[in-house]
MDAnalysis code that builds the backbone (N, CA, C; Angstrom):
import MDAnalysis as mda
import numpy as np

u = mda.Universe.empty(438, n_residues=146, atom_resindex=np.repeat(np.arange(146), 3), trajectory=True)
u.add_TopologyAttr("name", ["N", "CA", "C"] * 146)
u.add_TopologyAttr("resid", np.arange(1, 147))
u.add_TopologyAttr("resname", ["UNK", "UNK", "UNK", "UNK", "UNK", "UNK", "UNK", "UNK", "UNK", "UNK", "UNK", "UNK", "UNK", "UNK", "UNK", "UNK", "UNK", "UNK", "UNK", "UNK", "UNK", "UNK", "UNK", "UNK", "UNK", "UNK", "UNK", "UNK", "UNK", "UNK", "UNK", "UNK", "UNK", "UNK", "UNK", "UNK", "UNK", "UNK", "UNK", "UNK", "UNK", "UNK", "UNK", "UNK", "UNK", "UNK", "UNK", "UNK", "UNK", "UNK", "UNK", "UNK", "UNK", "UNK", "UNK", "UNK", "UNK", "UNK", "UNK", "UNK", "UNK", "UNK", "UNK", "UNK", "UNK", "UNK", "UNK", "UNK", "UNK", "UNK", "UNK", "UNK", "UNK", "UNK", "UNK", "UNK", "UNK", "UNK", "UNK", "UNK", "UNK", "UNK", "UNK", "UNK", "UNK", "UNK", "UNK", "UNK", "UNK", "UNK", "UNK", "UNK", "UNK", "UNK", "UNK", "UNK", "UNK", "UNK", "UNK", "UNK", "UNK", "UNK", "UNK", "UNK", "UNK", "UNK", "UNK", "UNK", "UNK", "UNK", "UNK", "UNK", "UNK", "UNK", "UNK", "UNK", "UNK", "UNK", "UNK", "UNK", "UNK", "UNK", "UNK", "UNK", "UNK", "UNK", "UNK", "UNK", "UNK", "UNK", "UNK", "UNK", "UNK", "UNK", "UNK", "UNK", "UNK", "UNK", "UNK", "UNK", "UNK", "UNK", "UNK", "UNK", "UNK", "UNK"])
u.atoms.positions = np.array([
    [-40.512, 12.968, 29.481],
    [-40.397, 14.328, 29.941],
    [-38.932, 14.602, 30.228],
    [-38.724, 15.187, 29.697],
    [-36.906, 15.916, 29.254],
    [-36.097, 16.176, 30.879],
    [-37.067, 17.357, 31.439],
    [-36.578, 17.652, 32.415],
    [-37.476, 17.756, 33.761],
    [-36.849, 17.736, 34.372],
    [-37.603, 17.568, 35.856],
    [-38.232, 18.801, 36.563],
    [-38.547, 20.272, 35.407],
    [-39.219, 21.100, 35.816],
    [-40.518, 20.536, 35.556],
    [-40.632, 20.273, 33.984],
    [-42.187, 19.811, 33.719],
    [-42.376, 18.689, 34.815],
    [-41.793, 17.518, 35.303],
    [-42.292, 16.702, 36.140],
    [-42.744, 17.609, 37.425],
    [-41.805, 18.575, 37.953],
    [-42.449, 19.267, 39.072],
    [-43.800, 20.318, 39.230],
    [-43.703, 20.587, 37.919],
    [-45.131, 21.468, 37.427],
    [-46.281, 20.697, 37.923],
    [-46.390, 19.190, 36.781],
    [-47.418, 18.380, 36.918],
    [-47.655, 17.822, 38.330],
    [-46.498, 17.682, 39.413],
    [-46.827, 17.171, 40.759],
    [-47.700, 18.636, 41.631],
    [-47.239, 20.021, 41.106],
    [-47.898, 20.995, 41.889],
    [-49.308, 21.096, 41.455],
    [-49.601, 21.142, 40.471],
    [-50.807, 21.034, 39.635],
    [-51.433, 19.722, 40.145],
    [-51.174, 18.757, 40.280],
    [-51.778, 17.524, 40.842],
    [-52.255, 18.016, 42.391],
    [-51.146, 18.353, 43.042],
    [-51.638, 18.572, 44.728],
    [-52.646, 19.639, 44.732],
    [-52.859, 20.952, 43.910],
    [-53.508, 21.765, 43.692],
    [-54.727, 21.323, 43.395],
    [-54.731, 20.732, 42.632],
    [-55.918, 19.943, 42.298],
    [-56.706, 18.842, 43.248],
    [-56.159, 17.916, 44.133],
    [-56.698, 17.628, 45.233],
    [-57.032, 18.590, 46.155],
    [-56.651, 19.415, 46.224],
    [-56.596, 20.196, 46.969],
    [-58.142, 20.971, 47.057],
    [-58.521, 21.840, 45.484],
    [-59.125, 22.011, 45.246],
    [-60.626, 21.303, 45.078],
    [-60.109, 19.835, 44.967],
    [-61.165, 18.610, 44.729],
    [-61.633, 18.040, 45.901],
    [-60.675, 18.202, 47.103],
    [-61.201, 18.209, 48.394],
    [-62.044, 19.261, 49.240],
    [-61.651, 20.775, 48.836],
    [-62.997, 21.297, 48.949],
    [-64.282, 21.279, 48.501],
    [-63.599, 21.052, 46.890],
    [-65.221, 20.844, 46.553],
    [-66.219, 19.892, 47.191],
    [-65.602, 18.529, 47.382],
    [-66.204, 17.240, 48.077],
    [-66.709, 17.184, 49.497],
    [-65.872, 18.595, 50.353],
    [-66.568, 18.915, 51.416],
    [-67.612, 19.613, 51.370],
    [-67.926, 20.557, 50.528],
    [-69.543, 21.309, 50.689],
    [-70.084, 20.356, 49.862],
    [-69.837, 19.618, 49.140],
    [-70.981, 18.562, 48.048],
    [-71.949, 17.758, 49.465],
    [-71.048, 17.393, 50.482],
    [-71.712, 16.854, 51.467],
    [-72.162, 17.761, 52.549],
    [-72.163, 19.063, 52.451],
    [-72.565, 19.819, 53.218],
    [-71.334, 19.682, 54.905],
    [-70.292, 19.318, 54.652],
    [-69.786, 19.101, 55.941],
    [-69.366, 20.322, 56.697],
    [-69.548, 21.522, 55.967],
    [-69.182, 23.094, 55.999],
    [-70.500, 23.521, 56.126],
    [-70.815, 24.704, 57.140],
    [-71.784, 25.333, 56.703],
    [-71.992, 26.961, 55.906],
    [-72.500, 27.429, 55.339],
    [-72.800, 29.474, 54.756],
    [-72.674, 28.556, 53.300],
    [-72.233, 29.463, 52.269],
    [-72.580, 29.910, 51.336],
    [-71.319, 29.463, 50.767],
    [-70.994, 28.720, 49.418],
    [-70.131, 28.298, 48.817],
    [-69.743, 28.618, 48.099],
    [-68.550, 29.801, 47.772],
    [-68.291, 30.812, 46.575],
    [-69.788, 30.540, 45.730],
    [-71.021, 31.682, 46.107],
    [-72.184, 32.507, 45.382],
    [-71.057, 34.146, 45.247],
    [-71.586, 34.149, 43.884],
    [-70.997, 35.182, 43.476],
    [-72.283, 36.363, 42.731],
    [-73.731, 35.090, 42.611],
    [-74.418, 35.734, 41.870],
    [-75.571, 34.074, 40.953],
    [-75.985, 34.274, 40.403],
    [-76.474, 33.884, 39.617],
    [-75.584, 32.794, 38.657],
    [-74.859, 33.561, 37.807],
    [-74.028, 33.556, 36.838],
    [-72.894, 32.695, 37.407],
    [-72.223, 32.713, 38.712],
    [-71.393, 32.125, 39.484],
    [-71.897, 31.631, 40.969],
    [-72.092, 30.447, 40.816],
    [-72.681, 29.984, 42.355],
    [-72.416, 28.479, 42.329],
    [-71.575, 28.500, 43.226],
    [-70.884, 27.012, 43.405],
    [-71.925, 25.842, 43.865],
    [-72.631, 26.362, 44.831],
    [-73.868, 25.521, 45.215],
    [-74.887, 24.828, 44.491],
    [-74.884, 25.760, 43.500],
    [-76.297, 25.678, 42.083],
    [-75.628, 24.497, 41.870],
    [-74.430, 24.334, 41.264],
    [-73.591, 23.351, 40.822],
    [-73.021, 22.050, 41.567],
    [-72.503, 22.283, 42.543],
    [-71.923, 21.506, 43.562],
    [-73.193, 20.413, 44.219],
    [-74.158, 20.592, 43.972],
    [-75.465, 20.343, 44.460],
    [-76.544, 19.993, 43.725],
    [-76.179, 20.081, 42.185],
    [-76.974, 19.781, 41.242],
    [-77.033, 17.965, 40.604],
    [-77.912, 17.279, 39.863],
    [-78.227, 16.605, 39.652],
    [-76.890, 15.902, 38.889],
    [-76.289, 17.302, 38.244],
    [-75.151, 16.742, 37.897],
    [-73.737, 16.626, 38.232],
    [-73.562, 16.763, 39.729],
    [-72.473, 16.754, 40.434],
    [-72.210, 15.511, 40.966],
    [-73.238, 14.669, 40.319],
    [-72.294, 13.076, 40.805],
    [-73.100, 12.156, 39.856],
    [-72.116, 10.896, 39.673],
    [-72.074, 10.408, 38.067],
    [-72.397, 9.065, 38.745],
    [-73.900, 8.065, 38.688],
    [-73.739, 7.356, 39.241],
    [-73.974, 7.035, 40.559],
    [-74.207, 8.115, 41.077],
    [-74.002, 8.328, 42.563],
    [-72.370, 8.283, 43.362],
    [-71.603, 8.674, 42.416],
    [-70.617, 9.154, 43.049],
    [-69.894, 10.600, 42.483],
    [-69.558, 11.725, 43.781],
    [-69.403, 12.699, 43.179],
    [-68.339, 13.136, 42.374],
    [-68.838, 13.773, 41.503],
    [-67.310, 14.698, 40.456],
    [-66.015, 15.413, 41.083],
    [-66.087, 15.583, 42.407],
    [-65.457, 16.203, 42.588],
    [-64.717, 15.246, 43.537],
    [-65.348, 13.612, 44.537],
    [-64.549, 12.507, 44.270],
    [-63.803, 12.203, 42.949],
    [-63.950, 12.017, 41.655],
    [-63.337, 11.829, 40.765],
    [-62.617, 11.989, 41.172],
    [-62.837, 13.582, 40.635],
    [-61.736, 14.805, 41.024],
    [-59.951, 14.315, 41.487],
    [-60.456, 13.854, 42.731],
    [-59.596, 13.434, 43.502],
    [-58.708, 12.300, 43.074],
    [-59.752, 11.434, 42.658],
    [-58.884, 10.452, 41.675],
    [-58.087, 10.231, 40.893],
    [-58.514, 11.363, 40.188],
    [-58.000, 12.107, 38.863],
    [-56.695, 12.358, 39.229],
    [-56.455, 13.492, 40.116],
    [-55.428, 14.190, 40.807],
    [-54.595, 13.371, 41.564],
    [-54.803, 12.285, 42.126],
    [-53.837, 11.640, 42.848],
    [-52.982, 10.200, 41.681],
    [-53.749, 9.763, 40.732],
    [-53.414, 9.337, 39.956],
    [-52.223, 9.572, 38.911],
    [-52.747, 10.835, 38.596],
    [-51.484, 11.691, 37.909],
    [-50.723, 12.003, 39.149],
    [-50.453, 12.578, 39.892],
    [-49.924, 12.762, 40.809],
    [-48.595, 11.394, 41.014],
    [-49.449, 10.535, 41.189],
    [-48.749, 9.079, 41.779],
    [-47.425, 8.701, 40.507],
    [-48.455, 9.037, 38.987],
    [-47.263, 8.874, 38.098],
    [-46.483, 9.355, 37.726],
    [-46.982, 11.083, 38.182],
    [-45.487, 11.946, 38.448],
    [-44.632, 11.303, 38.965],
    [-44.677, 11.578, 40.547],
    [-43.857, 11.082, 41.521],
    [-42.651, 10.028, 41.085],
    [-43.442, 8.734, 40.130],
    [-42.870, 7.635, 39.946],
    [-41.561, 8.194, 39.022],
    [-41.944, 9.040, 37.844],
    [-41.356, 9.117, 37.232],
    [-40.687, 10.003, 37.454],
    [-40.959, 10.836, 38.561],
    [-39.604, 11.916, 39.112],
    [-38.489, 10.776, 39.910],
    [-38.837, 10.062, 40.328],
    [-38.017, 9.154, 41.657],
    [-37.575, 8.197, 40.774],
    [-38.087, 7.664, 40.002],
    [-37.626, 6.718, 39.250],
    [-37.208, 6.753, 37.403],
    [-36.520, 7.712, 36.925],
    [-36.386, 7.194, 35.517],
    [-36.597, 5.827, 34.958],
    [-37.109, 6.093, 34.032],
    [-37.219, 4.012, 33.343],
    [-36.355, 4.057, 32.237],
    [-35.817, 3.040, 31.935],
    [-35.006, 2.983, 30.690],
    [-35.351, 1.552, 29.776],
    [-35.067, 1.627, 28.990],
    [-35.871, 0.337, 27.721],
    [-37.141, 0.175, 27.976],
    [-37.510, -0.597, 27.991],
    [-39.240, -0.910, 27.245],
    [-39.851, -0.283, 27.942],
    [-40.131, 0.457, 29.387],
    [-40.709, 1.233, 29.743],
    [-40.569, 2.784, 30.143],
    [-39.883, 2.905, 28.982],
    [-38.620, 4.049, 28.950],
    [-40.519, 5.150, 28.772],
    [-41.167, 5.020, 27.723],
    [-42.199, 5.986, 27.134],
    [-43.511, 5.360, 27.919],
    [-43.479, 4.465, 29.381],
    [-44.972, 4.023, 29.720],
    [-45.702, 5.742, 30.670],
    [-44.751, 6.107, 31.386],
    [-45.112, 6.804, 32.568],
    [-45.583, 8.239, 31.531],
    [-44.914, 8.761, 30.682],
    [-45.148, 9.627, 29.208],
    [-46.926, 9.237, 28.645],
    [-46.648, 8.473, 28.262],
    [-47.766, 7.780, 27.810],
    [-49.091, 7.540, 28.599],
    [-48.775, 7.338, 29.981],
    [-49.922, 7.364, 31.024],
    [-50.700, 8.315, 31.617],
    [-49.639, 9.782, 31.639],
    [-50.015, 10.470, 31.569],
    [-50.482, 11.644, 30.680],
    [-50.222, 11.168, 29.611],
    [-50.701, 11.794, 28.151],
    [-52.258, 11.333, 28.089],
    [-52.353, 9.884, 28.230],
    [-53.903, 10.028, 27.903],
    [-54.559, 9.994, 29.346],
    [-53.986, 10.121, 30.459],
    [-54.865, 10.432, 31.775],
    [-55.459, 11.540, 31.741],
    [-54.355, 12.532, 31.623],
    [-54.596, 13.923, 31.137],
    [-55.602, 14.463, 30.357],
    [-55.465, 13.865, 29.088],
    [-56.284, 14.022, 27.622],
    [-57.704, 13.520, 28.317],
    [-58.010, 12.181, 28.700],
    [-59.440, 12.205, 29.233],
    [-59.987, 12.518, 30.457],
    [-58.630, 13.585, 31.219],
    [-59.270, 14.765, 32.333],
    [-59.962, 16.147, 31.737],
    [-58.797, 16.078, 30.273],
    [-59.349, 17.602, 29.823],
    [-61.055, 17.276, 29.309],
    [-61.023, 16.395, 27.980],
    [-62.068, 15.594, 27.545],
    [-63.455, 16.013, 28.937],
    [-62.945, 15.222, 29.853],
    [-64.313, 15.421, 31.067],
    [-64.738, 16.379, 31.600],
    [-63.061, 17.769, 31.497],
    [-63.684, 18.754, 32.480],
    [-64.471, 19.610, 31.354],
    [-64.303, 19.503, 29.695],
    [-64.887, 20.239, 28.489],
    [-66.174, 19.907, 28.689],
    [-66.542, 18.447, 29.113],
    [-67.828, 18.273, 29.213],
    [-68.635, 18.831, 30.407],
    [-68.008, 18.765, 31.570],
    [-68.425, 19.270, 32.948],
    [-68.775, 20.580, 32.873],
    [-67.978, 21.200, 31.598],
    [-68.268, 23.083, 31.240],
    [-69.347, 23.237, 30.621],
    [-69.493, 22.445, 29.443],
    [-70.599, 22.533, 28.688],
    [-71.986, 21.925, 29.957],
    [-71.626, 21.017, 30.853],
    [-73.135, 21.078, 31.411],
    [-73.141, 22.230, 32.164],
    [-72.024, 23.212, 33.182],
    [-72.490, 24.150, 33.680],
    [-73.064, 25.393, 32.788],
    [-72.404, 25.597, 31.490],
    [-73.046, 27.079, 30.571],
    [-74.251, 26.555, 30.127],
    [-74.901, 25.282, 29.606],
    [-75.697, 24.713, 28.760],
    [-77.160, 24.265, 29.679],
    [-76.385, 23.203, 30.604],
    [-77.422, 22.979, 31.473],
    [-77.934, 23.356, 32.787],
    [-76.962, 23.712, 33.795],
    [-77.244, 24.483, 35.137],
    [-77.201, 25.637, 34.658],
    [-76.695, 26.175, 33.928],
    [-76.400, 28.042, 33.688],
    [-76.069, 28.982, 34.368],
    [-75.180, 27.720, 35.647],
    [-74.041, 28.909, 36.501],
    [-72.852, 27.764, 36.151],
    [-72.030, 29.147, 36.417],
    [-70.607, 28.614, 37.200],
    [-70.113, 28.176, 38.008],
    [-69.072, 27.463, 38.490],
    [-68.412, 27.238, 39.637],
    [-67.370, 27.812, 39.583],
    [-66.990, 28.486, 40.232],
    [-65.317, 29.157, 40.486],
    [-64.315, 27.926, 41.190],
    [-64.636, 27.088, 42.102],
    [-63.673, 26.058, 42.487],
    [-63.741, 25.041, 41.178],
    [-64.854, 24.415, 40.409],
    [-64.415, 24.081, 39.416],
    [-63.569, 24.358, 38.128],
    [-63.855, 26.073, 38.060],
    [-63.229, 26.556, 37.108],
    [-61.901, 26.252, 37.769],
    [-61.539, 26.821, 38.561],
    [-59.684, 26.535, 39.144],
    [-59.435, 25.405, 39.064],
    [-60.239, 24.234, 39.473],
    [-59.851, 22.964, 38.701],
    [-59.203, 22.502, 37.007],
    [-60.915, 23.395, 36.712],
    [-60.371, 23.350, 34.979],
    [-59.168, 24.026, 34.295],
    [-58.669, 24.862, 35.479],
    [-57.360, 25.220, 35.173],
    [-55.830, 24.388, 35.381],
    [-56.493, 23.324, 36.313],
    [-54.991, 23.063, 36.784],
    [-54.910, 21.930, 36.052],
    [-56.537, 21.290, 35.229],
    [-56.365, 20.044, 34.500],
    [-55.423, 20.483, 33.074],
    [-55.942, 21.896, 32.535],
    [-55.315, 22.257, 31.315],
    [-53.961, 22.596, 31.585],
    [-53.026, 22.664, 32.813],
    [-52.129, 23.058, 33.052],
    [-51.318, 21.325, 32.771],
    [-51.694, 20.392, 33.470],
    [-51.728, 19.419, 33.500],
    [-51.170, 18.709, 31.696],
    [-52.347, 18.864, 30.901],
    [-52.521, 18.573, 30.137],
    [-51.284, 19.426, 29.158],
    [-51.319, 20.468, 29.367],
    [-50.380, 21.319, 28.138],
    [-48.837, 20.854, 28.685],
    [-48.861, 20.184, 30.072],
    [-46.874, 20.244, 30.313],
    [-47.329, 18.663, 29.987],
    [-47.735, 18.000, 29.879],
    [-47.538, 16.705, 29.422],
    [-47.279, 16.934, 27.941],
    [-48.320, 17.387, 27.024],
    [-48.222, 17.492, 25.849],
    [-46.790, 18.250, 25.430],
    [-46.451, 19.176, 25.528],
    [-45.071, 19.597, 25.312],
    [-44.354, 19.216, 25.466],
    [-44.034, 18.458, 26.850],
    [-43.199, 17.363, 27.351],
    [-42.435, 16.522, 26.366],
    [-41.533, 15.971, 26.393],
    [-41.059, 14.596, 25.142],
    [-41.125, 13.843, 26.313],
    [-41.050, 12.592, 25.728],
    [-40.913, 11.269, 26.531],
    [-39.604, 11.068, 27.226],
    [-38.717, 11.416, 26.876],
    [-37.099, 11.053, 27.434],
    [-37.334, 11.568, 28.371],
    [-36.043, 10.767, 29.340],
    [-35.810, 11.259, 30.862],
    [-34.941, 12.290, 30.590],
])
């Protein structure tokens, strides 16, 4: 990554994304009480947040989530604070190219089960699915050089 805007993009987009992944993980457990962005039918975070398919395993998506986000996050950081030069000049590039790629990959699938199989939306997921593609497009544009 050339310059240290795209590295700062991907660290705001990362915190955004915990951010976002930590609310979600608080109503998944109910630790909040009312109504969880319901917008309707069509948009209702609860339908979703609460559904059979909001945790993989028995652990929730929106833990991932978090994973996801602090991960990239962590290899920002590294590679804002630390340039690498020779052999691991293209690792931190590279780590987050395919971290990224199989965040987008998961959240395409996480969409297709909300239109396909629950048949609502989530609005905190959707803002997720935004900050993963945000994620994903400044990596990809990105070059590897410091």
């Amino acid at each position: 990554m050339k310059n240290n805007i795209a590295i700062k993009l991907i660290l705001f987009f990362s915190v955004f994304g915990i951010v976002v992944s930590i609310y979600a993980l608080v109503h998944h457990f109910e630790l909040v009480g009312g109504e969880f962005c319901y917008i309707g039918n069509a948009l209702d975070c609860d339908k979703v947040n609460r559904s059979v398919y909001s945790e993989i395993f028995g652990v929730p998506v929106a833990l991932l989530g978090i994973i996801f986000y602090v991960s990239v996050f962590s290899l920002a950081l590294i590679k804002f604070l630390r340039p690498t030069i020779g052999a691991t000049k293209g690792f931190y590039h590279n780590a987050l190219f395919y971290l990224s790629a199989a965040g987008l990959l998961f959240t395409f699938y996480l969409n297709f089960v909300e239109a396909f199989l629950i048949k609502s939306f989530c609005l905190v997921c959707l803002t997720s699915f935004a900050a993963v593609i945000g994620i994903f497009a400044i990596v990809f544009t990105s070059s590897e050089d410091n």
